[in-house]
C-alpha positions, 0 to 999 in steps of 0.5 A: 305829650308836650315836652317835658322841658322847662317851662313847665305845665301843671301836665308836664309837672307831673309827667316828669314826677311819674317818670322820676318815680318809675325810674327811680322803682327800676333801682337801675344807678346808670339810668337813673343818672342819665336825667341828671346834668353831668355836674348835678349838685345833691344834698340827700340827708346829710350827704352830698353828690356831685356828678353822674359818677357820684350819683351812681355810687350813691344809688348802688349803695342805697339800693344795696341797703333798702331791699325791696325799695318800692317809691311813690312820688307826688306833685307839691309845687311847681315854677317855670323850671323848678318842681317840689315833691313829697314821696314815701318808699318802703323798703327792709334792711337785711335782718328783715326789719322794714320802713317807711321814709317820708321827704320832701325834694326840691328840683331844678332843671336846666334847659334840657330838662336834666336835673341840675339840683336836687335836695332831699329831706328823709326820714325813716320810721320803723313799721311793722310787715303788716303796714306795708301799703306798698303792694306791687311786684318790684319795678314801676308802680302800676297806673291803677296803684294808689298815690301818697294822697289817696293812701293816706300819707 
């Protein structure tokens, strides 16, 4: 595998996708921190993150709330040292209720390939336990684990 630098290849586009997801499913902030540059600029919704020490805040948050988080990103688009996902996460909140959100995030990435830039558009809708589609043990999602397109999301 080629490195997964800018400039990006459709083949390093989507290594670099896998390896956000997979880090993102290990619900661990610190290492997920690490992919991003030490003054990495977020808009998540309508919060905005600036740093490592901000980003592991938020994540220890979030992952506080959405219990049983399981994510599932995929290529959109993709330039020189930019990449455009879409994904969905299921995930219940402490009185059991669960939800699927859907978003869109655009990436930029410095030289390194740590992320510089990233805005999350999400939005959450209510499902019932029976329409879960996200079936794996917590952690990374298994190879032969459907994605977005192939579930039909």
């Amino acid at each position: 595998m080629p490195p997964l630098t800018p400039p990006f290849t459709l083949e390093t586009a989507i290594a670099k996708v896998r390896l956000a997801e997979d880090g993102w499913n290990s619900r661990d902030p610190a290492r997920v921190s690490l992919v991003y540059t030490p003054d990495s600029i977020w808009r998540n919704r309508a919060e905005f993150v600036t740093g490592r020490e901000e980003i592991v805040a938020f994540l220890t948050r979030k992952w506080a709330k959405e219990l049983d988080y399981r994510l599932i990103k995929e290529l959109w688009a993709f330039t020189d040292h930019r990449i455009a996902v879409r994904f969905a996460y299921e995930w219940h909140d402490d009185s059991g209720t669960w939800f699927r959100s859907y978003g869109n995030e655009n990436w930029e990435f410095d030289a390194q390939g740590l992320m510089q830039r990233r805005f999350a558009s999400i939005n959450d809708l209510p499902i019932r336990a029976g329409d879960r589609k996200f079936h794996w043990p917590l952690g990374r999602r298994p190879d032969d684990h459907p994605g977005l397109s192939a579930l039909g999301l």
